[in-house]
C-alpha positions, 0 to 999 in steps of 0.5 A, spaced: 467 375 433 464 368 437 459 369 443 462 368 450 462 362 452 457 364 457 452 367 453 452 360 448 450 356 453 444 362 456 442 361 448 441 353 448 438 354 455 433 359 452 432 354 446 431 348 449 425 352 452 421 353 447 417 350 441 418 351 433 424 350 432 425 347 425 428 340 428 427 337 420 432 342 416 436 341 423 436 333 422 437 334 415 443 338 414 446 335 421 446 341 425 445 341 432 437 345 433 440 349 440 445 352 437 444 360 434 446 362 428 449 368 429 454 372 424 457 378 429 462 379 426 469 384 429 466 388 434 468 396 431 465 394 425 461 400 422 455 398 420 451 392 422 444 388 419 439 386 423 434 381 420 428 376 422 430 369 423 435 365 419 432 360 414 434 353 411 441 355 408 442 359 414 442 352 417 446 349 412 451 353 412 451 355 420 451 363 417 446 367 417 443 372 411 447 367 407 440 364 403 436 367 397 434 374 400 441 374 404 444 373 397 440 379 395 444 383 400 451 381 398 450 382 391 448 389 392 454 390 399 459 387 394 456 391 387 457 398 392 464 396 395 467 393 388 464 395 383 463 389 380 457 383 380 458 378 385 462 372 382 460 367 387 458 363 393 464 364 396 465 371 395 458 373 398 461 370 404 468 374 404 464 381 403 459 380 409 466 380 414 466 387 412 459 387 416 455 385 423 450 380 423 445 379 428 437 376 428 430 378 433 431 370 434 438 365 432 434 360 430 430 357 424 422 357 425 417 351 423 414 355 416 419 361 415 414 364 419 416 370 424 417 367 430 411 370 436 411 376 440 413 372 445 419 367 443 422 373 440 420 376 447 424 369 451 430 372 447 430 379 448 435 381 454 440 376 451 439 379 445 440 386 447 446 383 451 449 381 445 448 387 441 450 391 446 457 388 448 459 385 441 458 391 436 461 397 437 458 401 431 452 405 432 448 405 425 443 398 424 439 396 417 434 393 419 430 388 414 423 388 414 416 390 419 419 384 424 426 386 425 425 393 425 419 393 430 423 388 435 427 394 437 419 396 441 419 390 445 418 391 452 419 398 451 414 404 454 408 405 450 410 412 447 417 408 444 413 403 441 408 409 438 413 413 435 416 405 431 409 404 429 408 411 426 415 411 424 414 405 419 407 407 416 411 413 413 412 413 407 418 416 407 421 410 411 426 407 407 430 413 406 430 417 413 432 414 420 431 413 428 435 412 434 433 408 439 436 407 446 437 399 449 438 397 455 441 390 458 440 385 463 447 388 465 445 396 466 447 398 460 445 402 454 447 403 447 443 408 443 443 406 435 440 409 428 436 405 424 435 405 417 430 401 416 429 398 409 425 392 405 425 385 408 429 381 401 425 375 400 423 374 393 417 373 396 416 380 398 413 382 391 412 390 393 419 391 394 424 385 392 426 389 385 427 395 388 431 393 394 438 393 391 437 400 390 434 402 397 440 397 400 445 402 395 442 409 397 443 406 405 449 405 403 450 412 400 447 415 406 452 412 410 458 413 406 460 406 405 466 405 401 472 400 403 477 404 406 472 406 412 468 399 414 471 399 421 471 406 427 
């Protein structure tokens, strides 16, 4: 499911506003630097991905979670629903249609560092929008620190204590959190959050033990194929 027209032209509005977009990966692979990497996906999928901000593949290929900690994901998502080592590239793209795809920020930073407090703030309300209004599902996994404690910005303070405490738990990665949004728009949604590691290979802490968190999610979700959709 693409973004509505209007919303498109709010996100490269949004962009053109700031610094540190990644204009040589953008140059390189010929890609137009405003426009936003979102995957989406059809909206009454179950489950969606909530992750940092699109990479270097991502750019390239205009998909998000499609590089190496992407892959990562894939493999595992693919392993669970078939039963089989993913055989190909092309493959882990078609399994990621059974799945909605969404970042704190649909743009490639300078560095592959997290974007700052406040471009991630620059595009919340767009963000929440979209989140709300493209995704019927309720349960979001969340990929890391960043992704996860997105969901505290411009929130009451007690809000952003109860993520910050959630998440030094050590229990994290097995239990899960409601949130409630709110848009520009006056609407709501309440989602769960099953947070999980971010799956960069440079995350050394947790980059081997990520396929089995990822399948114990799954697990906890009742992922199969027969129920990817409400």
């Amino acid at each position: 499911m693409p973004l509505t027209a209007k919303q498109r032209e709010r996100f490269r509005a949004l962009a053109a506003e700031i610094d540190g977009i990644d204009l040589e990966v953008y140059e390189r692979f010929e890609r137009d630097p405003l426009e936003p990497i979102i995957g989406l996906g059809k909206k009454n999928l179950r489950i969606g991905f909530f992750g940092r901000d699109p990479g270097r593949e991502e750019v390239r290929f205009q998909e998000p979670f499609i590089g190496a900690g992407g892959q990562l994901v894939r493999k595992a998502l693919y392993q669970h629903l078939y039963g089989d080592e993913l055989p190909d590239f092309e493959a882990s793209k078609a399994v990621g249609e059974h799945f909605f795809w969404i970042n704190t920020v649909p743009y490639k930073p300078v560095g592959n560092k997290a974007w700052s407090m406040k471009v991630k703030r620059h595009f919340r309300e767009l963000m929440n929008e979209v989140l709300i209004s493209r995704f019927e599902g309720r349960d979001l996994i969340t990929l890391g620190r960043e992704a996860f404690l997105w969901f505290g910005i411009d929130r009451p303070k007690e809000e952003r204590d109860r993520l910050e405490a959630f998440w030094k738990s050590e229990a994290r990665f097995e239990q899960s959190l409601d949130v409630t949004l709110e848009d520009g728009r006056g609407q709501s949604r309440t989602f769960t959050l099953h947070p999980l590691p971010h799956p960069s290979p440079l995350n050394q802490t947790w980059y081997k033990r990520f396929p089995g968190l990822l399948a114990q999610r799954l697990n906890q979700l009742d992922v199969r194929k027969g129920n990817l959709t409400l």
